[in-house]
PASEBA-1860 file (N, C-alpha, C; in nm, 3 decimals):
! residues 225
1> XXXXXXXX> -4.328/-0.439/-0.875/-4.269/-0.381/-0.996/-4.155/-0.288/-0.957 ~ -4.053/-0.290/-1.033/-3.954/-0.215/-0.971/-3.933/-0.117/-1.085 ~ -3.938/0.008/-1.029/-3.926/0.127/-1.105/-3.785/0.193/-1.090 ~ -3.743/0.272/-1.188/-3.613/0.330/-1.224/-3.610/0.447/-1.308 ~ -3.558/0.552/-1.224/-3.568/0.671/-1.344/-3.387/0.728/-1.357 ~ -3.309/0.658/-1.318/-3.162/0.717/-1.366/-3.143/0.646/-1.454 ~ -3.076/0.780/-1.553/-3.067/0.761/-1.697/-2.912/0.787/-1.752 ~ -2.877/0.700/-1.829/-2.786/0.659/-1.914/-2.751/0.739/-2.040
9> XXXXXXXX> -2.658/0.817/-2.063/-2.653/0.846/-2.218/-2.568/0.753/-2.331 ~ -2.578/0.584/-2.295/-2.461/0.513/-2.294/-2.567/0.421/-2.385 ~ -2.554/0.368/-2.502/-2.616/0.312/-2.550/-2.678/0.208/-2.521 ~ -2.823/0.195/-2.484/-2.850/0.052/-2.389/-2.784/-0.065/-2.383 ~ -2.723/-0.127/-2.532/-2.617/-0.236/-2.573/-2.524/-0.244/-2.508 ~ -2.462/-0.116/-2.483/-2.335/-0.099/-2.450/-2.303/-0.134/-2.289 ~ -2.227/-0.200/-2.211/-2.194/-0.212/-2.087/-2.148/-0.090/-2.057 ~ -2.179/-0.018/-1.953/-2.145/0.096/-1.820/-2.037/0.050/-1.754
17> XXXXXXXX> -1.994/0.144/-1.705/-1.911/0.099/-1.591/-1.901/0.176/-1.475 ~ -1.938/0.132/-1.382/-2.047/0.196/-1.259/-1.896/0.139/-1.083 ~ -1.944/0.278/-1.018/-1.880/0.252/-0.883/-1.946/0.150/-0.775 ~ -1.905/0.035/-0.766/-1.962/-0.023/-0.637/-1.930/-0.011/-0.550 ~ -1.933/0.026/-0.408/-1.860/0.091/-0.343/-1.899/-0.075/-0.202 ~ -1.747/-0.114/-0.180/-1.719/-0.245/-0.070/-1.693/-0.182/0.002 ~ -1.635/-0.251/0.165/-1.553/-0.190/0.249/-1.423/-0.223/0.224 ~ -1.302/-0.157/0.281/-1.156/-0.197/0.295/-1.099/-0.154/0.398
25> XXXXXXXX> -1.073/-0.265/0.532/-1.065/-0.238/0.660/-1.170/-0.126/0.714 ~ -1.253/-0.177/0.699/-1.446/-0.130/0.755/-1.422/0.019/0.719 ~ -1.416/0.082/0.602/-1.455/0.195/0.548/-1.476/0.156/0.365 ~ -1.573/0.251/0.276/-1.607/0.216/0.144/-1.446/0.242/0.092 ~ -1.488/0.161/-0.031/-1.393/0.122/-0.108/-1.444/0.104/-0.256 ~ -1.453/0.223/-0.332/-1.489/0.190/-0.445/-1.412/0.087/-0.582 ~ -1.480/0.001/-0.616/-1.451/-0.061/-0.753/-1.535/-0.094/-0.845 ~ -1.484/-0.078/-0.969/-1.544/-0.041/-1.096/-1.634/-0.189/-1.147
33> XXXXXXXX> -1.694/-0.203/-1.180/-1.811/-0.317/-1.271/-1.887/-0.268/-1.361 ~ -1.899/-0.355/-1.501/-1.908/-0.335/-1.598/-2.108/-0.397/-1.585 ~ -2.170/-0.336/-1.612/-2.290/-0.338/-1.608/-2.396/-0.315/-1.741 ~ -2.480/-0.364/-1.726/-2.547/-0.332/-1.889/-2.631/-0.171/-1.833 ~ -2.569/-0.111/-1.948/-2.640/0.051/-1.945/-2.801/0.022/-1.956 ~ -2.867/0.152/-2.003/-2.985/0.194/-2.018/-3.035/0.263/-1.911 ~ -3.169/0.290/-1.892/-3.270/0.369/-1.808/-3.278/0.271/-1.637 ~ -3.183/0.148/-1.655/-3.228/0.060/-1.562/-3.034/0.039/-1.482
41> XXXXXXXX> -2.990/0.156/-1.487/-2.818/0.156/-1.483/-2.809/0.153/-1.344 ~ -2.925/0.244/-1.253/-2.907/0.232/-1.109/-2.946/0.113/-1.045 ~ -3.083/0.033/-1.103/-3.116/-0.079/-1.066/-2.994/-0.183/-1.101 ~ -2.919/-0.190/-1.189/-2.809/-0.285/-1.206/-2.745/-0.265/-1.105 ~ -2.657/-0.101/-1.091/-2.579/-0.097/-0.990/-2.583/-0.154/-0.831 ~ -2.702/-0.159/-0.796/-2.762/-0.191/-0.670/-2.786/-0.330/-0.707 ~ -2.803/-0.404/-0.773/-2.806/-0.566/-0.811/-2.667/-0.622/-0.784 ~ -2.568/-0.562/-0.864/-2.442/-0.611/-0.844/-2.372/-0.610/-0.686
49> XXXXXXXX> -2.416/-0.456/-0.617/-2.390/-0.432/-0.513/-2.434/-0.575/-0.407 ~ -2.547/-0.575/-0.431/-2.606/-0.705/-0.314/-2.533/-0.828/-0.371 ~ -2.474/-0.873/-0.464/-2.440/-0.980/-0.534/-2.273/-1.010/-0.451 ~ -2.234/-0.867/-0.429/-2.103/-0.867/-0.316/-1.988/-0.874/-0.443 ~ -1.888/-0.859/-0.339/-1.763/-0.905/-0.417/-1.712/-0.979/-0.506 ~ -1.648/-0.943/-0.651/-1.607/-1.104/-0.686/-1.457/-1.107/-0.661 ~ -1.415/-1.224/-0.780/-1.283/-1.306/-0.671/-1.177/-1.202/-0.769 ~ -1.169/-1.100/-0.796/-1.046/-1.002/-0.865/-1.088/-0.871/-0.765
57> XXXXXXXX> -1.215/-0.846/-0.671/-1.230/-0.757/-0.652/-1.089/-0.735/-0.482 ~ -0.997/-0.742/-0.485/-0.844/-0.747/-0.423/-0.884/-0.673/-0.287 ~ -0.905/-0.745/-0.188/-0.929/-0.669/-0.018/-1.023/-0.608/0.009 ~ -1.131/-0.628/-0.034/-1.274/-0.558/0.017/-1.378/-0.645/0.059 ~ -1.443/-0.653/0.124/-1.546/-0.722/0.152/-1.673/-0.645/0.175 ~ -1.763/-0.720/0.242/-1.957/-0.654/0.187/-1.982/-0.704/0.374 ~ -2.080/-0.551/0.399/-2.148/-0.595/0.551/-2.292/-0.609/0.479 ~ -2.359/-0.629/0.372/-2.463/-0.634/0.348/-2.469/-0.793/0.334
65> XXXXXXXX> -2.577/-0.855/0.401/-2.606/-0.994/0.434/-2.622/-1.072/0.281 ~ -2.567/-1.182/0.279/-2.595/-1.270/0.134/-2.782/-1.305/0.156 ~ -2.814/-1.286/0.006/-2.975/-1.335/0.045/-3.062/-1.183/0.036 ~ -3.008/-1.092/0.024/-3.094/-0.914/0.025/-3.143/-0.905/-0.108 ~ -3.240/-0.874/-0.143/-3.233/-0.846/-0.286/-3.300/-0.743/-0.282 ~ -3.285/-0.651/-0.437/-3.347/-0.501/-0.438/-3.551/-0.568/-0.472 ~ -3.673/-0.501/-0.459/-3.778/-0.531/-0.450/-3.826/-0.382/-0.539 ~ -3.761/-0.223/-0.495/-3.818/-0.177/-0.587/-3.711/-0.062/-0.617
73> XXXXXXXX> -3.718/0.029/-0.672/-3.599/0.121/-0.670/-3.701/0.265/-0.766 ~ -3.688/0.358/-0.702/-3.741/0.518/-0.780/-3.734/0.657/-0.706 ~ -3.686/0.734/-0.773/-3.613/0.844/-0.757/-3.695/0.955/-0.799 ~ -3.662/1.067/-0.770/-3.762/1.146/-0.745/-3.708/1.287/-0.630 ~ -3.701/1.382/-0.730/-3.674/1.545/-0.616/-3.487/1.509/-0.557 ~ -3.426/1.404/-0.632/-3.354/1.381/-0.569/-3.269/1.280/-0.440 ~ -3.385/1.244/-0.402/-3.389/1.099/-0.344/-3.449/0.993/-0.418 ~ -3.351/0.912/-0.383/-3.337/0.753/-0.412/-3.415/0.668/-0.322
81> XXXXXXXX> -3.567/0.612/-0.361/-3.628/0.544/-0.252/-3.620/0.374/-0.283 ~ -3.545/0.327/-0.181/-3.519/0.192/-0.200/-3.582/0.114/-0.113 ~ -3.665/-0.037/-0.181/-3.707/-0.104/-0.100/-3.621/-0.238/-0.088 ~ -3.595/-0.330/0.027/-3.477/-0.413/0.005/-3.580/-0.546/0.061 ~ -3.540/-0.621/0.017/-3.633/-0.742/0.090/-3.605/-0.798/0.261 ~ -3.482/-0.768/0.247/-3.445/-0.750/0.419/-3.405/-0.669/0.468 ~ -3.399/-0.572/0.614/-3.323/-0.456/0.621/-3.154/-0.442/0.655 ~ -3.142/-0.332/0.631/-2.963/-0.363/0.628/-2.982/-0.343/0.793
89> XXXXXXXX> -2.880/-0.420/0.874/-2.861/-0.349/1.018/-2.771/-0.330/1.056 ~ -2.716/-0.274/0.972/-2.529/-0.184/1.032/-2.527/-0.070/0.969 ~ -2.483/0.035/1.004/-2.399/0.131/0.927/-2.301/0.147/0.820 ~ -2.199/0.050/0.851/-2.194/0.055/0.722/-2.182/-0.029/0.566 ~ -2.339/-0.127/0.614/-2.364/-0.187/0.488/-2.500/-0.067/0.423 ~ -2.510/0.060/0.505/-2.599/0.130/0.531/-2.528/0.267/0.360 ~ -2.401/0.246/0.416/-2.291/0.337/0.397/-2.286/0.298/0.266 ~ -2.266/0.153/0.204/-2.251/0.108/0.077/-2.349/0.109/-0.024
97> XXXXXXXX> -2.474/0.117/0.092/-2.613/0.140/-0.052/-2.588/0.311/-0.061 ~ -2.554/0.364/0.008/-2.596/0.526/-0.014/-2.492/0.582/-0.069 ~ -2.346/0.537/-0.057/-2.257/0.574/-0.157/-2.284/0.559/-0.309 ~ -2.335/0.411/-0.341/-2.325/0.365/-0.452/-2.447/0.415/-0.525 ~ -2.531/0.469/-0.457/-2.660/0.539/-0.557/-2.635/0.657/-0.596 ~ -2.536/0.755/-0.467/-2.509/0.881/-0.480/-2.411/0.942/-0.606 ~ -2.368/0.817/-0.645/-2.273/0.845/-0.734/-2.319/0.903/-0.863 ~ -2.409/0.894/-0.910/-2.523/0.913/-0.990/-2.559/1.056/-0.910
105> XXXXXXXX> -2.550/1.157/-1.028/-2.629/1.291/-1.014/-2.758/1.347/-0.961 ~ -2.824/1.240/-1.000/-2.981/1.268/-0.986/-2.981/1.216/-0.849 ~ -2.893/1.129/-0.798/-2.933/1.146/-0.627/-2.860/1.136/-0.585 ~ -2.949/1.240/-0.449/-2.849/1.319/-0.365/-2.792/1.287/-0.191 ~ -2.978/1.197/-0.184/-2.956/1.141/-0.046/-3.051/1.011/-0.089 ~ -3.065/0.911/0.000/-3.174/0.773/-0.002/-3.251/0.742/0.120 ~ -3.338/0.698/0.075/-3.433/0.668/0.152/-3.453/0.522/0.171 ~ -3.392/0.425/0.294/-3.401/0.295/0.271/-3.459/0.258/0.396
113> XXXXXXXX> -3.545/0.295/0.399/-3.646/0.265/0.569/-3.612/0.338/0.688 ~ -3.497/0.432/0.704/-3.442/0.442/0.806/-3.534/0.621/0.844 ~ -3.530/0.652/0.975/-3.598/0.795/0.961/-3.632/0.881/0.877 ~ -3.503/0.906/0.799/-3.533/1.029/0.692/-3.427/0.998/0.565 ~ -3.412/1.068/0.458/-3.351/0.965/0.353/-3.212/1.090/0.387 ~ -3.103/1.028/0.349/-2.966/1.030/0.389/-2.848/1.071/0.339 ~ -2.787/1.134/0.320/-2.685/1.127/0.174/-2.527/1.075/0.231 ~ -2.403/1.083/0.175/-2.296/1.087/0.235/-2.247/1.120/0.376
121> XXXXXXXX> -2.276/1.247/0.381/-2.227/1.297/0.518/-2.260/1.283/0.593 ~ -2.372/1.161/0.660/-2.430/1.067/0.759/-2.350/0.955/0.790 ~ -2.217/0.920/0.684/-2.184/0.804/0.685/-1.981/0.822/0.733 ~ -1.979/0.941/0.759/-1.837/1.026/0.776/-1.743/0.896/0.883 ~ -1.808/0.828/0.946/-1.723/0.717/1.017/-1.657/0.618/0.959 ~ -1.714/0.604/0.863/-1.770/0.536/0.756/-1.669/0.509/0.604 ~ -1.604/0.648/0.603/-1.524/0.684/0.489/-1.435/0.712/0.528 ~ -1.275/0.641/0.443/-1.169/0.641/0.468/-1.108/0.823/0.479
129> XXXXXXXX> -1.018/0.860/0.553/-0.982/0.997/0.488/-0.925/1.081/0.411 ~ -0.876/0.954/0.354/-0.883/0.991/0.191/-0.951/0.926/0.092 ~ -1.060/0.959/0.042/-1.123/0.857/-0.062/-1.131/0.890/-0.176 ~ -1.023/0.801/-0.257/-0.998/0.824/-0.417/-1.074/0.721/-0.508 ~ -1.188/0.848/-0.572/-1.279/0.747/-0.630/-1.283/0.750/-0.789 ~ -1.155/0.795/-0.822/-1.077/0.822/-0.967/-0.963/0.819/-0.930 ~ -0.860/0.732/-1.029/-0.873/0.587/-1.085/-0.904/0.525/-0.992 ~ -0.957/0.407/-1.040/-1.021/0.308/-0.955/-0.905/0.167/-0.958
137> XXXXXXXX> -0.914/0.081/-0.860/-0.826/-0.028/-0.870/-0.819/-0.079/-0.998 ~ -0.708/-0.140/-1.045/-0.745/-0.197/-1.169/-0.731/-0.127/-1.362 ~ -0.717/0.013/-1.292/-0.751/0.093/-1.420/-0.640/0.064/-1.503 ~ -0.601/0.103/-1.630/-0.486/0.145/-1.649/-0.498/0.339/-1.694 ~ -0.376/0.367/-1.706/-0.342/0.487/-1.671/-0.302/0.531/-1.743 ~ -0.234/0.692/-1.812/-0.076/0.712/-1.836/-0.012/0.874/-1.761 ~ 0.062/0.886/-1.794/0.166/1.003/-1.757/-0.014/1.063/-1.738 ~ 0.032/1.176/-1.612/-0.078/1.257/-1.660/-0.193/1.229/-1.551
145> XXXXXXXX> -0.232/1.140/-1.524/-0.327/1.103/-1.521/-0.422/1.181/-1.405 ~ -0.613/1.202/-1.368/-0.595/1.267/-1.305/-0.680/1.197/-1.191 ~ -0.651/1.227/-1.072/-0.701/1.165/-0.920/-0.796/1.255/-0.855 ~ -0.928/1.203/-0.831/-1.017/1.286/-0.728/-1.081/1.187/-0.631 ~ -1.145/1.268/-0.598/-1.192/1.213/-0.463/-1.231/1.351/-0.317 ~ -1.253/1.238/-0.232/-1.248/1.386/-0.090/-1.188/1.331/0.026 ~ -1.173/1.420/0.102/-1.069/1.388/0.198/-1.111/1.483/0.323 ~ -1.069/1.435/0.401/-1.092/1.498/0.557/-0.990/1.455/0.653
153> XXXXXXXX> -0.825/1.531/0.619/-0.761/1.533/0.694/-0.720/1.662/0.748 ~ -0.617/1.685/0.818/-0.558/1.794/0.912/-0.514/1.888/0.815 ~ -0.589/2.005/0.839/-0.553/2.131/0.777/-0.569/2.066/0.626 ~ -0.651/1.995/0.561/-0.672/1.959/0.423/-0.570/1.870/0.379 ~ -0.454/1.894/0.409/-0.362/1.843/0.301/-0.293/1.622/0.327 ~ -0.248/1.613/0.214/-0.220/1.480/0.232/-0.136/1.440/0.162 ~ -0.062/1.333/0.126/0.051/1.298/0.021/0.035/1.180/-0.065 ~ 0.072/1.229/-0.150/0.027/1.062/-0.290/0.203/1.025/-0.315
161> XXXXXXXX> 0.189/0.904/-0.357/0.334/0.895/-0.416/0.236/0.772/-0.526 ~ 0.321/0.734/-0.631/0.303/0.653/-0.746/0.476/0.534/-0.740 ~ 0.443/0.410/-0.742/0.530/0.360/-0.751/0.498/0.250/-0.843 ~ 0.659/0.241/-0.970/0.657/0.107/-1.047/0.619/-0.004/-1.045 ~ 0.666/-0.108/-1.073/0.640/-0.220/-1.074/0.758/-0.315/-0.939 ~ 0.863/-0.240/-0.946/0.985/-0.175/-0.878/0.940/-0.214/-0.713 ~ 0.926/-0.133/-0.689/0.860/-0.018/-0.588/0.895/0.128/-0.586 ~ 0.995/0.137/-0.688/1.061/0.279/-0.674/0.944/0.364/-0.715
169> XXXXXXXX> 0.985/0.475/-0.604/0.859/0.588/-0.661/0.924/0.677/-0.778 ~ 0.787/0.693/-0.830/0.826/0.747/-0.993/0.754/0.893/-0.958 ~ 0.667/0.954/-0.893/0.588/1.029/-0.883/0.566/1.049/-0.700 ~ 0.570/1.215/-0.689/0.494/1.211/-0.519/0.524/1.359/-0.538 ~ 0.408/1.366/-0.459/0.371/1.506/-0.419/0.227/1.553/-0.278 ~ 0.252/1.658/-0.251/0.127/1.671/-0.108/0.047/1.751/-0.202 ~ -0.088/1.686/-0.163/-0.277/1.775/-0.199/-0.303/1.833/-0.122 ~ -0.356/1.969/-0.166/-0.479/2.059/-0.009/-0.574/1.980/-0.111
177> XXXXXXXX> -0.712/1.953/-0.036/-0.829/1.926/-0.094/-0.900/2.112/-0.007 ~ -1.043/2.107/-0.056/-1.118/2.218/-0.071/-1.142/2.229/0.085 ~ -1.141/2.145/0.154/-1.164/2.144/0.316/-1.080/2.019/0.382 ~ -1.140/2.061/0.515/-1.044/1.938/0.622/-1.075/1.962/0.781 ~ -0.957/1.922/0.839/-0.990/1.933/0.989/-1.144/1.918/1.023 ~ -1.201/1.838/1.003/-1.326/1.797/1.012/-1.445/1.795/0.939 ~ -1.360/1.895/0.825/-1.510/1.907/0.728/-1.463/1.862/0.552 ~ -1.540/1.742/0.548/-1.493/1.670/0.460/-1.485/1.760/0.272
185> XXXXXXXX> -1.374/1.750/0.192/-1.380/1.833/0.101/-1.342/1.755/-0.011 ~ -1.337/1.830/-0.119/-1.332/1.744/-0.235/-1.183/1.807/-0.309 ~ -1.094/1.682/-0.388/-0.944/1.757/-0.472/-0.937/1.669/-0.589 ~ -0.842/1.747/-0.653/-0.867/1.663/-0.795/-0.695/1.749/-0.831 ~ -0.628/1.602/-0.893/-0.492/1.635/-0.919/-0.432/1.517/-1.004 ~ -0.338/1.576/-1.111/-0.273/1.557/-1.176/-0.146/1.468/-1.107 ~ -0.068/1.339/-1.210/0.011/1.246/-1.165/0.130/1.224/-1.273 ~ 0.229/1.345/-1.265/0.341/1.277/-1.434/0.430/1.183/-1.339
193> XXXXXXXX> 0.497/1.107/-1.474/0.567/0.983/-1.423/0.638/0.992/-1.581 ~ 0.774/0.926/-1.569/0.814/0.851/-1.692/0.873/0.732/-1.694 ~ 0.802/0.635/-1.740/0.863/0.488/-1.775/0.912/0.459/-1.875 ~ 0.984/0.370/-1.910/1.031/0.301/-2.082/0.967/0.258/-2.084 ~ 0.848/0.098/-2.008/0.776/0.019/-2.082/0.634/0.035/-1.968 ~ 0.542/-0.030/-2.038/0.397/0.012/-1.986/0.425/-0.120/-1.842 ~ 0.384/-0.090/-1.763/0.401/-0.225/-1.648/0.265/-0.161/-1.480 ~ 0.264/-0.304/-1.417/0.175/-0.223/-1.299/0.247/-0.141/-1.209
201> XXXXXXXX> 0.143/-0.057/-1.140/0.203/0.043/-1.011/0.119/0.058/-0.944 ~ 0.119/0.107/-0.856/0.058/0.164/-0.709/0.053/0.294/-0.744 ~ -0.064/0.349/-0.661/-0.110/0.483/-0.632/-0.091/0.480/-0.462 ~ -0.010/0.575/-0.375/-0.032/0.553/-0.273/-0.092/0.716/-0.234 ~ -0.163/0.702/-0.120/-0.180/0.832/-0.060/-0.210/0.793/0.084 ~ -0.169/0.898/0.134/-0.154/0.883/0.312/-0.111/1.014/0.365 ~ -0.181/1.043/0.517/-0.166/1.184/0.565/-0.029/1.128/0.640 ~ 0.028/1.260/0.692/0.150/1.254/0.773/0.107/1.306/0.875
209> XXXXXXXX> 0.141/1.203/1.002/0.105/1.287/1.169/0.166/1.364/1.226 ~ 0.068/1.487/1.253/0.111/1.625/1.278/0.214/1.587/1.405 ~ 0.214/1.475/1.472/0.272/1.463/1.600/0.432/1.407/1.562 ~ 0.441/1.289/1.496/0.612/1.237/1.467/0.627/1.239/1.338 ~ 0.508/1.242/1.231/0.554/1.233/1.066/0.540/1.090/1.038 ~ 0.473/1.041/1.105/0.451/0.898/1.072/0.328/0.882/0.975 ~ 0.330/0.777/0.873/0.204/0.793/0.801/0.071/0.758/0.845 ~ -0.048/0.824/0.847/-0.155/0.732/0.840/-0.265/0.749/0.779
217> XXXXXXXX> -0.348/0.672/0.763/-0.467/0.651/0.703/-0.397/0.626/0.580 ~ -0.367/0.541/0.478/-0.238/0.513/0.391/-0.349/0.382/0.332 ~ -0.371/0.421/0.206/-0.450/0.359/0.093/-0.389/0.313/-0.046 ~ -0.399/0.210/-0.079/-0.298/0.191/-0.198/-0.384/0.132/-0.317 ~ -0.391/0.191/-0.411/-0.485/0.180/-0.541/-0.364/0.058/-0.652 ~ -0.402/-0.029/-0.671/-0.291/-0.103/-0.752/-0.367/-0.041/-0.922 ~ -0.293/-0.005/-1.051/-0.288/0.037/-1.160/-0.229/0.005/-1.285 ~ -0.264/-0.007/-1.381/-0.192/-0.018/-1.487/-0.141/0.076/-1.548
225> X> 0.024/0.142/-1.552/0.114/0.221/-1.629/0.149/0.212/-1.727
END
C-alpha cells in the first residue's frame, strides 16, 4: 500500500504543476510537469520522475534505470521515506529523487535505503552552480519577471543576461546570492526587458573567471517573452 501525506491546496481536479528535477550535463535540471493534484501530489511527482524524460523535455536526461517503480512513499517529522522496487546506484540518480521530493515543504531530507535520510546538501557535486529553479524551461514570462534559485559561486556573485529571439541581449545584470565560495546560498531577482511583440528568449546566467573573465558554468533557460 502506498501511503502519502503531502498535501495540495490545488483542487484535486485540477492538474499541479510540480518540479522534476533531470540531469543537464550530469548535474539536476529542473522541469515543470503538469500532474493531477490532491493529497497524492508527491506520489505523482515521483511517478513521473521514474517515467524519465519526455520528447519536449530539451537536453536532460535520467541516471535512474528504466523499470524502477515507486512501492511506497510517507512522510513524517520531515522526512520523506521512500521505498523503490530497485535501488538507485549512483549519486546522482540519488540526487534526482531527493531534489524532487525536497521541493515540497514538508520535506526536508529522504530516506531511500541509504544510511541515514539526506537532504540537498549531500548532493553539492551534483548541482549546477547556478541553479535556477524559477522560471523553468518553457515558461512564458513578461517584463519583470522574477528568477530564484541558489548558487555557489566565487565570492557569491554571477551574471544573467536575457536575450530575444534575435540573440540580442535585451536585459543583463550581476547577482550576489546569500552565500558562495563554497557555501551554497539562495537569490531571487528581478528581469525588465522591452519588446514590441511577444516572441521566445533565453535566460542566460554564468559566473565570470576570477582568472581571465572567461565564462563558466553558463546555463541557458529557453522562455516565452
Amino acid at each position: 500500500t502506498v501511503t502519502e501525506t503531502v498535501t495540495s491546496s490545488v483542487p484535486s481536479e485540477a492538474p499541479a504543476a510540480v518540479r522534476l528535477y533531470f540531469l543537464r550535463d550530469g548535474k539536476v535540471a529542473p522541469v515543470s510537469r503538469g500532474v493531477d493534484a490532491g493529497p497524492a501530489l508527491g506520489r505523482a511527482a515521483v511517478n513521473e520522475l521514474l517515467d524519465g524524460p519526455e520528447a519536449d523535455d530539451e537536453g536532460v536526461q535520467t541516471a535512474i534505470p528504466s523499470g524502477v517503480g515507486l512501492e511506497s512513499l510517507s512522510i513524517a517529522g520531515g522526512v520523506a521515506s521512500v521505498e523503490l522496487s530497485k535501488p538507485l546506484s549512483t549519486e546522482r540518480a540519488e540526487a534526482q529523487l531527493v531534489y524532487t521530493l525536497t521541493q515540497f515543504p514538508t520535506v526536508k531530507r529522504v530516506d531511500y535505503g541509504a544510511d541515514a535520510p539526506v537532504g540537498r546538501r549531500a548532493f553539492e557535486q551534483q548541482t549546477p552552480a547556478v541553479l535556477v529553479e524559477s522560471p523553468l524551461p518553457g515558461d512564458s514570462v513578461e517584463s519583470g519577471f522574477e528568477v530564484t534559485g541558489t548558487a555557489n559561486t566565487f565570492e557569491a556573485t554571477f551574471n544573467y543576461e536575457l536575450k530575444d529571439a534575435s540573440g540580442k541581449v535585451v536585459s543583463k545584470n550581476f547577482v550576489t546570492a546569500t552565500s558562495g565560495s563554497g557555501t551554497r546560498g539562495t537569490f531571487r531577482f528581478t528581469v525588465p526587458y522591452e519588446l514590441d511583440e511577444p516572441q521566445d528568449g533565453t535566460l542566460i546566467v554564468f559566473e565570470l573567471s576570477a582568472e581571465d573573465g572567461s565564462r563558466t558554468h553558463e546555463s541557458e533557460i529557453p522562455l516565452h517573452l
